[in-house]
N, C-alpha and C positions, 0 to 999 in steps of 0.2 A: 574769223581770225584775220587782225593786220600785217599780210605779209611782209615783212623788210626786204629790199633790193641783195638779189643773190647775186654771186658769182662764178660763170661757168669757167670764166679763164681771168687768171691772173698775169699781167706785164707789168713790167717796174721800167724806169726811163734809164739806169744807170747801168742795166747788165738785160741781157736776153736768157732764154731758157733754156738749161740744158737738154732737158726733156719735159714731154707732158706726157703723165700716164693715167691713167683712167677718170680720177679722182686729183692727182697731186702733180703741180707742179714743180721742179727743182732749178734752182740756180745753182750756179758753181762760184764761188766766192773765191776759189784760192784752193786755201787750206780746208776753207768749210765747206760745207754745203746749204742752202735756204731752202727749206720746203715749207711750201705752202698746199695746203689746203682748200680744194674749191670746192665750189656747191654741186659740182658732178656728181650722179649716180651712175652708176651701172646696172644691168640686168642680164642676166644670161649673157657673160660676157660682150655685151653691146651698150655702150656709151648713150642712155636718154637724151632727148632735147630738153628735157626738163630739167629743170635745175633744184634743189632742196636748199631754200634759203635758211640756214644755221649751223647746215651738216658739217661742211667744210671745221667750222669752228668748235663744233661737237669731237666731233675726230680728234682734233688736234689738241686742243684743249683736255681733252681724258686721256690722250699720251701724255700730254704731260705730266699728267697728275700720277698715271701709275709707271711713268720714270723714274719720279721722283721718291715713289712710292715701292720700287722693287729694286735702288743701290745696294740692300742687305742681303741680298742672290747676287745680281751680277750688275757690273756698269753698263752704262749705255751711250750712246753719241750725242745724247740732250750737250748742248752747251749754253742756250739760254734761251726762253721764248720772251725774251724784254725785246722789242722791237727798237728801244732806244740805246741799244745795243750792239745793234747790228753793223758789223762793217762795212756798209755801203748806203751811199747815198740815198735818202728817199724823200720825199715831198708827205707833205701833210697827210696829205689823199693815202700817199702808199701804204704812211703807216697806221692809217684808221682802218684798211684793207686788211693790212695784216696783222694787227692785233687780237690775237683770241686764236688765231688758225693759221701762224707759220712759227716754225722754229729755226734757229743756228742749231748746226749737227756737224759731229766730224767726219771727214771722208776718208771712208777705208773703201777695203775688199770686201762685196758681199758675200753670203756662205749662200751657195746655188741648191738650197732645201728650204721646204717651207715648211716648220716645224710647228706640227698637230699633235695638239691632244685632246682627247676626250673622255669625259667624264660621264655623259648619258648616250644611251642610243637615241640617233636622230638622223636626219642628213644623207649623205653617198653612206655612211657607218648603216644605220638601218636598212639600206636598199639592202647592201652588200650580205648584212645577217639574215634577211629576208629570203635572200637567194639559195645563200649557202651555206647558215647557220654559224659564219664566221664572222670578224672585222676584216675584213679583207684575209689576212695572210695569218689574222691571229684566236685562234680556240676562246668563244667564248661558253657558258652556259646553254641550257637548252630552255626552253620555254621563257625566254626576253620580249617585253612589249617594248614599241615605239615611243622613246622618251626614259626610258627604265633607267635608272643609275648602274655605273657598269662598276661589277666590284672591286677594281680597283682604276682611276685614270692610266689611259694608253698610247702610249705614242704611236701614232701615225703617220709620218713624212709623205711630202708627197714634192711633185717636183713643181718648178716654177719655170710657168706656161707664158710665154710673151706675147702667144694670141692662142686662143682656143682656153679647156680646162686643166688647170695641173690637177698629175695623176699620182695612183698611189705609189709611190715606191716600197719596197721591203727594208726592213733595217739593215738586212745584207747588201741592197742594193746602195744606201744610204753610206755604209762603210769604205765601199769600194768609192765612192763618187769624194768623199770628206776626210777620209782615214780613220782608224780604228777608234783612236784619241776622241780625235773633235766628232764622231758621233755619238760616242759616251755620252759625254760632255754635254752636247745637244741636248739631248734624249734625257738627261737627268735636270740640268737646269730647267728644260721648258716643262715635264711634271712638277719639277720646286716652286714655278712661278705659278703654274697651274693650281696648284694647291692650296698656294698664302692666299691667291686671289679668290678665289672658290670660297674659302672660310670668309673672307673680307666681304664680299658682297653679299653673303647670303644673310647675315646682318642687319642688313639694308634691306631685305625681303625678297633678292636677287636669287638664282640659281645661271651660275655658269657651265653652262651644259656641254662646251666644247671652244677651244681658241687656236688660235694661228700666231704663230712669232716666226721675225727674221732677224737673223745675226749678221755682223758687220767684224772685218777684223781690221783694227787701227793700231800698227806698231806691233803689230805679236799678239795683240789682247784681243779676243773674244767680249763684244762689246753688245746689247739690244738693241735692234735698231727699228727704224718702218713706225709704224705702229703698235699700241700695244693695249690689247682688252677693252676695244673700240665696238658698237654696236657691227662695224663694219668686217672686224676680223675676228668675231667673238659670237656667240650666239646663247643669250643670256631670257632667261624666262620669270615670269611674275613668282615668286614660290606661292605664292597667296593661294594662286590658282592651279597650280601645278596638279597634274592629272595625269597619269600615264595610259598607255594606252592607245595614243593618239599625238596629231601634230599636237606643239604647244604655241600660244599666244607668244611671240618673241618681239626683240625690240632692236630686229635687224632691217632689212629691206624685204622680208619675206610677206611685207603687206604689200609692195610695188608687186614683187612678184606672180602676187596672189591675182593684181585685175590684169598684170598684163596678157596671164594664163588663160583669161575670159575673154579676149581681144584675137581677130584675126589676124595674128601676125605670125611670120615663119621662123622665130626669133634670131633673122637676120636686119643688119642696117639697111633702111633705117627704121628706128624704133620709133612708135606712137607718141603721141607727148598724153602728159598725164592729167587729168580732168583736176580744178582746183582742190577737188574734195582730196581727193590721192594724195595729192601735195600737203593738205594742213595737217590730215592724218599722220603723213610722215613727219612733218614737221615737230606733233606732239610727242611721235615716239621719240624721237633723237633725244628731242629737250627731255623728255620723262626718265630715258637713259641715264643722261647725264647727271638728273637730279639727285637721281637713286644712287648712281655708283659715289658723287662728290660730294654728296649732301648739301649742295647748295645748287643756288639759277645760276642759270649760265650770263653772265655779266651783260652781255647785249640784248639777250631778250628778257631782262626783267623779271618782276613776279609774275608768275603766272596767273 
């Protein structure tokens, strides 16, 4: 496979960064916000040296799509990903960079919960049932295999960790942190969006086995923000092959995960870099994601 030129970090000559977080860069335009999308990975909360040439674009580009594609639940801070668009200056280069993997978004207050659902056992959700025969804090059935469809999707909050892992919180704790209201709210929209999207991709031969949304509030309104049903905040399985019982085949980074687990490392920084093989592998999943959930190639990498 012909790797294309990735990248770890994005600068524009017209403005500097407000921050850089794992994956994404932000500029502060004003009124909006620019995020972009880089080829960064992560792994057990630890920033790789390796970079996934298409990721950045993969992310970004399937937010857009199911932005665009869940205004009939609720808005969101999309304000446009036309990069000729953009209120600030940029050069040719910047905007060949940012085409496919940055958007204009409006800037609010974030909502300090990260709003999970799930739909199969998998994950800290399976550890947790393993342990204690529960989801955490919630009753489920008794004799559940790993991967099993849970009978009905569940929300699970949990908090947002600025280093280390965010943890579970309880919907009571979730109340108190958001008010009565807005964790309703929460709690019902991110099962509504969970749900349209679950039917939509399995479709497509997908199974969405569990997702992560954040909320932004702009002027009063409860708005979707971050990402959204991205391989990266999403964890989505072949149905083809779908087997319970057992891990499943996913088309997240739990293949990185998988040779880093074979490698000496304390999964502290700094992290291994990743043999080329590692890299195309991932590189096919993103794209295969991509293809599967949009029904089309992802404009810069062609047919496959």
């Amino acid at each position: 496979m012909e790797l294309p030129q990735s990248y770890g970090k994005i600068d524009l000559k017209a403005v500097e960064p407000l921050r850089r977080g794992k994956v994404r860069d932000i500029f502060d335009l004003g009124k909006q916000l620019l995020m972009v999308a880089s080829d960064r990975i992560s792994a057990f909360d630890v920033v790789l040296p390796t970079t996934i040439p298409y990721k950045g674009e993969v992310l970004s580009s399937i937010s857009s799509f199911w932005f665009k594609k869940t205004e009939t639940v609720i808005g969101n801070h999309l304000i446009t990903d036309n990069v000729d668009e953009y209120p600030v200056e940029l050069t040719k280069e910047e905007k060949k960079i940012l085409r496919g993997r940055s958007m204009l978004v409006k800037k609010g207050e974030m909502v300090d919960v990260e709003c999970v659902v799930r739909g199969y056992l998998d994950g800290s959700g399976w550890r947790s049932y393993e342990s204690t025969g529960k989801l955490f804090d919630l009753p489920l059935p008794r004799g559940l295999k790993q991967g099993d469809r849970l009978p009905e999707p569940l929300f699970t909050p949990t908090t947002k960790a600025v280093t280390g892992h965010d943890e579970y919180m309880s919907f009571t704790d979730m109340k108190s942190r958001t008010g009565d209201d807005m964790a309703v709210f929460l709690r019902d929209t991110s099962i509504e969006l969970y749900e349209a999207a679950r039917e939509f991709v399995y479709e497509r031969g997908l199974i969405l086995a569990d997702t992560k949304f954040e909320f932004t509030v702009v002027d009063g309104t409860v708005l979707l923000a971050d990402e959204v049903f991205t391989p990266d905040s999403s964890r989505y399985w072949d149905s083809g092959t779908y087997s319970p019982g057992g891990p499943q085949p996913s088309f997240d980074k739990q293949y990185i995960r998988d040779w880093l687990s074979t490698q000496d490392w304390d999964k502290t920084p700094p992290a291994p870099s990743l043999p080329r093989e590692v890299v195309e592998r991932s590189v096919e999943k993103y794209l295969e994601a991509y293809r599967k959930v949009t029904g089309k190639e992802l404009a810069s990498a062609g047919p496959s």
